[in-house]
C-alpha positions as CSV (number, residue, x, y, z in Angstrom):
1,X,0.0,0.0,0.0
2,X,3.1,2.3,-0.2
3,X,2.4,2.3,-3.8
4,X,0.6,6.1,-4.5
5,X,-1.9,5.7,-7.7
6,X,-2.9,8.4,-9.5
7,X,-6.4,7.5,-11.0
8,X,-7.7,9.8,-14.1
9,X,-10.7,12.0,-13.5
10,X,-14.2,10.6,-14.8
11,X,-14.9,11.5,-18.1
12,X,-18.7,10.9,-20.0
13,X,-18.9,9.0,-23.2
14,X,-19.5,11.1,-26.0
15,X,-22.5,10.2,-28.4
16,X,-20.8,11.4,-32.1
17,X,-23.7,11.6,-35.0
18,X,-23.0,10.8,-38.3
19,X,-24.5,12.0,-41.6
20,X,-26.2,9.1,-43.6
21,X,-23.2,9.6,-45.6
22,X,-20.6,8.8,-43.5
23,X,-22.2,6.0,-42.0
24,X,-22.2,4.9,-45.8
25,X,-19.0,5.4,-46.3
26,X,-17.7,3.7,-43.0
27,X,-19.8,0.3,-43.5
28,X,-18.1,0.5,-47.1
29,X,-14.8,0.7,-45.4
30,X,-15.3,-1.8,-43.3
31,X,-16.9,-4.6,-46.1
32,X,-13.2,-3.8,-48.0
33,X,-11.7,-4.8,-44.8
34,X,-13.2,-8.1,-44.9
35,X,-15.7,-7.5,-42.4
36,X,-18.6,-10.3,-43.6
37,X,-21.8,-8.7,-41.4
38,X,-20.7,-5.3,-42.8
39,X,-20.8,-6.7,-45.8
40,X,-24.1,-8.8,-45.7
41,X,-25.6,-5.6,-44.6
42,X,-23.8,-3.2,-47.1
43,X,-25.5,-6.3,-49.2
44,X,-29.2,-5.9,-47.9
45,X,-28.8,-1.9,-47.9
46,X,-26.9,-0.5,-50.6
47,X,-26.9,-3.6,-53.2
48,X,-25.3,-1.3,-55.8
49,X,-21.8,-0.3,-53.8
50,X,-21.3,-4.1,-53.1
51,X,-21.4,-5.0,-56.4
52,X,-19.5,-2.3,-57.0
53,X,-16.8,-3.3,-54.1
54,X,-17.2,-7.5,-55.1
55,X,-16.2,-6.2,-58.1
56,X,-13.5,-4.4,-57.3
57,X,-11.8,-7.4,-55.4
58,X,-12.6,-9.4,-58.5
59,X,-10.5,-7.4,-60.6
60,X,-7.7,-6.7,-58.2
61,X,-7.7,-11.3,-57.2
């Protein structure tokens, strides 16, 4: 108990909105990551961009 801690003040967790378009754009980023749900539900959502992105690795395979 000799041992003096300093702990760090409390701080809230922040809420941080996003604009339909950056949500977009992160679920895209994370399908070309190789995240599968993000990709299922880029699939189910925006059925254009992942053709767009299977494409893309098609081409680049």
């Amino acid at each position: 108990m000799g041992k003096a801690t300093h702990r760090k003040p409390y701080q809230a967790p922040t809420v941080t909105r996003l604009t339909p378009e950056e949500a977009k754009i992160k679920l895209v980023e994370h399908a070309r990551n190789g995240d599968g749900e993000a990709m299922d539900l880029l699939k189910l959502i925006f059925p254009e961009e992942a053709k767009k992105l299977s494409e893309a690795k098609a081409k680049s395979a």
